[in-house]
C-alpha positions in Angstrom: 0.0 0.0 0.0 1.7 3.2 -1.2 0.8 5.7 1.1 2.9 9.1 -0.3 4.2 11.3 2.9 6.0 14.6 3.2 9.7 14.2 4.1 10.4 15.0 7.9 12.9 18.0 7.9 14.2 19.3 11.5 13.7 22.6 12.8 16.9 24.8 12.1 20.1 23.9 14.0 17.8 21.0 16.1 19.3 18.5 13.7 21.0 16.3 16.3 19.6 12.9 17.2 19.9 13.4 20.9 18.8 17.0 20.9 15.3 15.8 19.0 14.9 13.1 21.6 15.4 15.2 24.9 13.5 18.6 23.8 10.2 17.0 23.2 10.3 14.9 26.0 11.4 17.4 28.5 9.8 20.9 27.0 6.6 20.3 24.9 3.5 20.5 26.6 -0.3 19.2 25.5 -3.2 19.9 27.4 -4.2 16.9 28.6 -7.5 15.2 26.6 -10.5 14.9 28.8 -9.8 11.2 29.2 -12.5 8.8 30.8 -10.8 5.8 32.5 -12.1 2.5 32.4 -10.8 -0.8 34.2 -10.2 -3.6 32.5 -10.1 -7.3 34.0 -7.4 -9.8 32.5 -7.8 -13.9 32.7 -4.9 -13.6 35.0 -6.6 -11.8 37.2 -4.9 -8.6 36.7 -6.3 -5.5 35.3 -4.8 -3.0 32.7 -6.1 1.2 32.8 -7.8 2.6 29.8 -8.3 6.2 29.2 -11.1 7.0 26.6 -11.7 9.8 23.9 -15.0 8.8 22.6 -16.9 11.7 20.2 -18.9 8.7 18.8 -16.9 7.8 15.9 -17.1 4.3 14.5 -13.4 4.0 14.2 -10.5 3.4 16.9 -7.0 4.3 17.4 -5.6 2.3 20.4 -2.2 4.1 21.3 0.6 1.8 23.2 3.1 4.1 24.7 7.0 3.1 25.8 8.6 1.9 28.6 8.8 4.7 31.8 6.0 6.1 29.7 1.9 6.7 30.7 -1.7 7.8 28.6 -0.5 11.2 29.7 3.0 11.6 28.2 3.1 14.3 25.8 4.0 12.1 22.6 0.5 10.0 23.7 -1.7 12.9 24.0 -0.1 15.0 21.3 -1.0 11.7 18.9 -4.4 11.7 20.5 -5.0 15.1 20.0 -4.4 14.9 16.4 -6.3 12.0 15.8 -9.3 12.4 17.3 -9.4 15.6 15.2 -8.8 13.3 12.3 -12.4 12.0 13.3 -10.7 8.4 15.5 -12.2 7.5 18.8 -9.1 6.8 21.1 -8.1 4.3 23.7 -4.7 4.6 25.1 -3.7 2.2 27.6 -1.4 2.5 30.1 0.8 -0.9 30.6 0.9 -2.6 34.0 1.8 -1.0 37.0 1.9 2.7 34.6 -2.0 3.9 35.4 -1.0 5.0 39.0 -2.4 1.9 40.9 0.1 -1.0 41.7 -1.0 -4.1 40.0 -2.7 -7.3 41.5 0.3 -9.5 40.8 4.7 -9.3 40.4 4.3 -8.6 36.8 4.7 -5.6 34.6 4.6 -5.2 31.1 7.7 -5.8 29.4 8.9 -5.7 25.5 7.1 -8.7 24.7 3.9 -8.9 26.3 1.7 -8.7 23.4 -0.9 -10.7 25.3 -1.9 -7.5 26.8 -2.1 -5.6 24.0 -4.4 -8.3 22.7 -6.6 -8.0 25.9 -7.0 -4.3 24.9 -7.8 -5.3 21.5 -10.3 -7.3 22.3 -11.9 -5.5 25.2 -12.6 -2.7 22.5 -13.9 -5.1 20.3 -16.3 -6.2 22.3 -18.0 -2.8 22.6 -19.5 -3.4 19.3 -19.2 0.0 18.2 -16.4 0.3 15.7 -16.0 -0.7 12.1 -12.2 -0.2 12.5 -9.1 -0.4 14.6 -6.1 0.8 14.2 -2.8 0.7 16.6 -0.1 3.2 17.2 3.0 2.6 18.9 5.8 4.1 20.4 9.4 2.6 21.0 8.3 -0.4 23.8 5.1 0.2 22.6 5.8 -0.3 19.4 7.6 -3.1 19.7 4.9 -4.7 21.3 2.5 -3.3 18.3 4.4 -5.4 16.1 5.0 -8.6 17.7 1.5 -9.1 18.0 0.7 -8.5 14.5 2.9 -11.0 13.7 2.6 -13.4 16.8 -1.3 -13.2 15.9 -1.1 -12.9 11.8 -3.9 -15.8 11.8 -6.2 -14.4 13.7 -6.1 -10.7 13.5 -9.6 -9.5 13.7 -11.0 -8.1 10.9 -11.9 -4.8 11.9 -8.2 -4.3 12.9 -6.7 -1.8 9.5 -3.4 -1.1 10.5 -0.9 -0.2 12.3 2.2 2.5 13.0 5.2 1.7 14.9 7.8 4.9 15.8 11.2 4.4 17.3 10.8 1.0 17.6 13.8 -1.4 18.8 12.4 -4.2 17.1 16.0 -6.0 18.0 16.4 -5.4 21.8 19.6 -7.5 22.2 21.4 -4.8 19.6 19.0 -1.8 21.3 19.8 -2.7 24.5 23.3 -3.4 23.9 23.6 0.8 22.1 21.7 2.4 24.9 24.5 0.7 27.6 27.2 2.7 25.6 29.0 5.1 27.7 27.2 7.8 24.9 24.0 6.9 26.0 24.5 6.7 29.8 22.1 9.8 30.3 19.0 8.0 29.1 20.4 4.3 31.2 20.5 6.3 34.1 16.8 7.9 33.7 15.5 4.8 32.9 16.9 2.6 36.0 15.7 5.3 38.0 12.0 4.9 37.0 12.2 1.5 36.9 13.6 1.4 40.4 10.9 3.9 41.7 8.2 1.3 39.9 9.8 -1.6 41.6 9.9 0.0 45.2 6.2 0.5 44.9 6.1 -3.5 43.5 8.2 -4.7 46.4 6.0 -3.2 49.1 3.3 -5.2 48.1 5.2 -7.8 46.9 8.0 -8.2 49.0 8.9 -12.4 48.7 8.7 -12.0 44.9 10.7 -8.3 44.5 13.8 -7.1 46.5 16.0 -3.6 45.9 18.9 -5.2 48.0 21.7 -4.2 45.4 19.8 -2.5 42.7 22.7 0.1 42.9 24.7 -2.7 41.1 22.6 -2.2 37.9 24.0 -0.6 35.1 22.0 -1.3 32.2 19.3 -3.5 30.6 21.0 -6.7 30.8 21.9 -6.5 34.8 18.0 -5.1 35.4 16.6 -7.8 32.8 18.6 -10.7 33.9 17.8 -10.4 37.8 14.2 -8.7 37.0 11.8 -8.8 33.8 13.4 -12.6 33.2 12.4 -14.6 36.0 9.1 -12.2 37.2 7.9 -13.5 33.3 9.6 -16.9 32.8 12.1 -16.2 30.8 15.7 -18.0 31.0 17.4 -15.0 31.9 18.1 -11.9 30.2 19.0 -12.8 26.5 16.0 -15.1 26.2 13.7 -12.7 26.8 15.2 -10.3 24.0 15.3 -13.0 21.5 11.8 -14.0 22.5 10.4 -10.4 22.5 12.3 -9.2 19.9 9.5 -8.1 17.1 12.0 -8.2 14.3 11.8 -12.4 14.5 7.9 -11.9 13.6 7.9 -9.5 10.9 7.5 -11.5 8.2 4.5 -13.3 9.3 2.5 -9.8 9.7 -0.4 -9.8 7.3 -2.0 -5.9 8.2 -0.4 -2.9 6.7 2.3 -2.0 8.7 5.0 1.3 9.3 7.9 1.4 10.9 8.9 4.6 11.3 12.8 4.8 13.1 14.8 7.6 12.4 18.6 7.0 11.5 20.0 9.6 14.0 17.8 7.6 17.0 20.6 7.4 20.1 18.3 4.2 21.5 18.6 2.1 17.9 21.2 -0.1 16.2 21.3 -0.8 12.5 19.7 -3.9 13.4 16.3 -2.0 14.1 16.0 -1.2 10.4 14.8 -4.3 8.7 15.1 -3.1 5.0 15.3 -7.0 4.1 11.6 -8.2 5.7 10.2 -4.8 4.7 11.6 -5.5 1.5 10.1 -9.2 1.2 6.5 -8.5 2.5 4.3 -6.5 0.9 2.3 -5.5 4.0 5.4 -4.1 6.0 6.6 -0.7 5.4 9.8 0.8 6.4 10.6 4.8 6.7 13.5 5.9 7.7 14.4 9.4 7.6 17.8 10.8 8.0 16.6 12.5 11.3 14.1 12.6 14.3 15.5 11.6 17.4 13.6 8.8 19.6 9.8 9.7 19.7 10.7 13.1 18.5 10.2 14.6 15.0 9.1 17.8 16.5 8.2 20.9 14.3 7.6 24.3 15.2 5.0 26.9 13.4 2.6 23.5 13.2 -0.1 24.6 15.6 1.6 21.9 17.6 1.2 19.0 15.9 4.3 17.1 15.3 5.4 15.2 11.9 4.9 12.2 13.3 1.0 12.9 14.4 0.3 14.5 10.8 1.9 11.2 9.2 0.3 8.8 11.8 -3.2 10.6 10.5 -2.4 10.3 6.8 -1.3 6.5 6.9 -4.8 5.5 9.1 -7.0 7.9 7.2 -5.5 5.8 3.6 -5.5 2.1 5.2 -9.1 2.6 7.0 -10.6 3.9 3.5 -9.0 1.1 1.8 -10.2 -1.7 4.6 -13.7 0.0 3.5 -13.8 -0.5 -0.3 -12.3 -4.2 0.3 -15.6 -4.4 2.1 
């Protein structure tokens, strides 16, 4: 599906890759949507937050944020914003533990849990209401988007359109292994941080499952991974999980139309998250991968605040939902 898109060009001397990653994330600023939360229950017996923009449309974007991320992060509401303009209902759900509530058991939502995603999916299904689904993800998120498109290629639901991934490290051995550079160490530090504030909250009601005795050893993904997210999930240890969760193993079995959107300069991404080959050999997967952009950046001034991404997000799900309709 050819889906022609303007170039994304970076505001005037904000050309670096770290620069277009940092500003948006610590500067811009969205009002926040006038969400309506809902609770949803999981066979586990967990529960995963919802918050709702409904206007009464009969089509739905479920957003997927990344990891340290929430519904309210400015890249999620800035999306929302846009495409409930663009005439989308919105559900963005906030991964486990992320909604402000500790969760009923010692698990979170990692890289690979695409079971949740598909408990979203289906919970909005159910609601009977809309012709179309489409899901937007960003970097964990996104990740997740795509592995269960392709975990779950047979039996995608039908009103389900598309999908658009952004900064996504669809190989999170080679992702992981970039962010633990000493170049990177900013963005390692911020997210063990978060993770450990997450993980104290864990531990108090969890405390036989979930220590801090010697986080402060931690230095990056594989220490946190190894003696965290791979034996909380059942994983062998840390490299298990990545090759597991890793999207990139799945993408040729993904049947929807698809974007990857990674930007080259992205600090957080290793060639190996640009999978020209299976974009290449599948005619549902899309690759675009502009020169610049930073990690969930792309930010543009003199746009009434919308961002490149938002505007392409709305022009790829505005072309595949018209085309689910005349296959109809």
């Amino acid at each position: 599906m050819d889906v022609p898109l303007a170039p994304y060009v970076p505001p005037r001397f904000l050309g670096n890759g770290h620069v277009q990653s940092i500003v948006p994330n610590v500067f811009r600023r969205v009002s926040l949507p006038p969400y309506a939360r809902e609770r949803i229950k999981l066979s586990d017996g967990d529960f995963l937050d919802v918050d709702w923009l409904c206007a009464g449309n009969d089509r739905v974007a479920i957003l997927s944020h990344g990891l340290g991320g929430y519904s309210r992060r400015p890249y999620v509401t800035g999306m929302a914003r846009a495409l409930r303009a663009a005439g989308w209902d919105i559900a963005a759900w906030n991964f486990r533990g992320c909604g402000g509530t500790i969760n009923n058991r010692p698990r979170f939502t990692h890289s690979g849990s695409s079971d949740d995603l598909a408990a979203v999916i289906e919970h909005v299904r159910r609601r009977g209401t809309y012709r179309r689904i489409a899901l937007v993800g960003f970097s964990m998120g996104a990740n997740i988007t795509l592995l269960y498109l392709g975990r779950l290629a047979n039996a995608i639901p039908p009103e389900l359109c598309g999908a658009v991934a952004f900064s996504v490290p669809c190989d999170l051995r080679a992702a992981s292994e970039v962010l633990a550079r000493p170049g990177n160490r900013i963005y390692m530090r911020r997210f063990l941080r978060q993770l450990r504030e997450h993980l104290r909250a864990m531990s108090a009601r969890f405390p036989e499952a979930i220590s801090l005795r010697g986080y402060e050893a931690i230095r990056d993904f594989r220490d946190f991974d190894d003696r965290y997210t791979a034996p909380l999930h059942g994983f062998r240890d840390a490299l298990d999980y990545w090759e597991q969760s890793s999207s990139r193993r799945v993408l040729a079995s993904i049947a929807r139309p698809a974007w990857i959107i990674n930007a080259r300069n992205d600090p957080f991404l290793a060639p190996e998250c640009f999978p020209e080959a299976e974009a290449a050999a599948n005619p549902c997967l899309h690759l675009i991968a502009p020169a610049s952009g930073g990690h969930c950046g792309f930010l543009r001034f003199r746009s009434k605040g919308r961002y490149w991404s938002e505007q392409v997000a709305k022009q790829i799900l505005q072309t595949t939902s018209e085309t689910s309709n005349e296959k109809k």
